[in-house]
N, C-alpha and C positions, 0 to 999 in steps of 0.2 A: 504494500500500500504506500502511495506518494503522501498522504496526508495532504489532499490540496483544500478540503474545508469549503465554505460554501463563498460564492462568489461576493468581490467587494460590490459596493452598490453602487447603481449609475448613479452618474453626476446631469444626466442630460432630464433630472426631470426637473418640473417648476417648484421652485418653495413652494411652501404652502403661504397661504394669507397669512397665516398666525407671525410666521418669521419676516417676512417682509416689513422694512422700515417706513414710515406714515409719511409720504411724498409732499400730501398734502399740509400736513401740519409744518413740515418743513420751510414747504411753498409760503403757509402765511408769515411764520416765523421769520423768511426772508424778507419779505415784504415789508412787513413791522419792522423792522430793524433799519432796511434800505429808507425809510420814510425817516422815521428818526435821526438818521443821521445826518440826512439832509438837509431835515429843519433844524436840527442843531446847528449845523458847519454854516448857517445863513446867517441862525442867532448871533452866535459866538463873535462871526465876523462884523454884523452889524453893530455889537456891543462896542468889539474893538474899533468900530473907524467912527462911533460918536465919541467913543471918550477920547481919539486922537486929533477929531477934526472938530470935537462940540456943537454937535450937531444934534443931540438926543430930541426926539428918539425918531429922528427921520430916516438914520440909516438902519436902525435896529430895524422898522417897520418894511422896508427896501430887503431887507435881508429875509425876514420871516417869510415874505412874498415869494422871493425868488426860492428858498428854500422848501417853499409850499407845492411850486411848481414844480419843480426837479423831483420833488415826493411823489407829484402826479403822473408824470411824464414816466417815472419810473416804475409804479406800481403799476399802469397802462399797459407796458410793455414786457413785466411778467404776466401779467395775465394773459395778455395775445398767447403767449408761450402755450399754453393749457388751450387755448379756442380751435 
């Protein structure tokens, strides 16, 4: 007798559901994140160019805007991704 034992198992089948990682919660998790950081880096910079140019709070408001948009434009264009 070879002792060959019973064969290893395929690799060619699908996970199952249960092991597969949540794509989606992932998806929003990007999203939220990609939004926030956006409107932060508009804040932050807005903050910094009223306290350099004394301008408050015109550039903060210039900032949150553009930072709002780039939030939008971005979250838009993950989602295409999934449509």
């Amino acid at each position: 007798m070879t002792g060959s034992g019973p064969p290893p198992p395929s690799s060619d089948r699908e996970p199952s559901s249960e092991s597969k990682p949540l794509p989606g919660a992932v998806a929003f998790l990007s999203m939220g994140l990609s939004a926030a950081v956006c409107v932060g880096i508009g804040v932050v910079l807005g903050v910094w160019g009223d306290s350099t140019w004394h301008t408050a709070p015109l550039l903060l408001m210039i900032g949150m805007g553009l930072g709002l948009a780039a939030a939008v434009v971005l979250v838009v264009t993950q989602i295409r991704e999934y449509l």
